[in-house]
N, C-alpha and C positions, 0 to 999 in steps of 0.2 A: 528487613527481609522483604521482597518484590512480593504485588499482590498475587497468588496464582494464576487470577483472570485475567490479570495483565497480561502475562507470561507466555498463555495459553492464547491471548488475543492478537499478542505481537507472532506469533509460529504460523497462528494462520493466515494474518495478516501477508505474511511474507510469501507464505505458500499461494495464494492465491495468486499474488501480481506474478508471483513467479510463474506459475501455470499457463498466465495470459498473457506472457513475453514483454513482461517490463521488465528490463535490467536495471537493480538495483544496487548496482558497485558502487556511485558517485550519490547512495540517500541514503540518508537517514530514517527508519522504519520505526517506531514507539509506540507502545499503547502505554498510557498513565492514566489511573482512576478513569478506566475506560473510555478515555480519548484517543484514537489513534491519528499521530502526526507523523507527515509525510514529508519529512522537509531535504532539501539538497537539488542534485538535477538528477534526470530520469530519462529514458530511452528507449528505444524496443530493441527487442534481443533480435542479433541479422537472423533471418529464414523465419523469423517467427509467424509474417505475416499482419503482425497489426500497422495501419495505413494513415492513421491520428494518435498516436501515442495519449494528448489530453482528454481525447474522449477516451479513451479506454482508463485510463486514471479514473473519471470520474464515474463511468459506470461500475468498478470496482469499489468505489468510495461506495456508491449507493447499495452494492449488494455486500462490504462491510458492514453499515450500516443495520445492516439484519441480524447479524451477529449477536447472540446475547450476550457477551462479554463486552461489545464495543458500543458505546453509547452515540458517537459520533466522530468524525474523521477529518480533522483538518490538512490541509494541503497547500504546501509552500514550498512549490520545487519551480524549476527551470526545463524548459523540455527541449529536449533534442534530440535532431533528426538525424 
């Protein structure tokens, strides 16, 4: 059975880049024993407005990070514009 923190960490995980207009059709999303990995390619959603797609990855990595469910966030995608 999935840990709940995980569960809970992966929902928000997702909710967030989603908010902040990463399109996440072509990644892979995971929180495991509070690791969240980010792995596949990634995008910005059109009209969304984000202008560096990597930075806004990693600035959500960092306020991930704050998560109490998420211990830390590894990142292994592809970016495209």
């Amino acid at each position: 059975m999935a840990d709940p923190n995980d569960v809970s960490g992966t929902k928000a995980a997702r909710s967030m880049l989603g908010r902040r207009g990463v399109d996440l059709t072509l990644c892979d999303l995971r929180v495991m024993h509070g690791v969240c990995y980010i792995r596949g390619t990634v995008s910005a959603v059109k009209g969304s407005g984000v202008l560096d797609i990597k930075t806004e990855i990693e600035h959500c990595a960092r306020l991930l990070r704050q998560k109490p469910e998420i211990r830390d966030v590894v990142i292994d995608v592809r970016y495209r514009s």
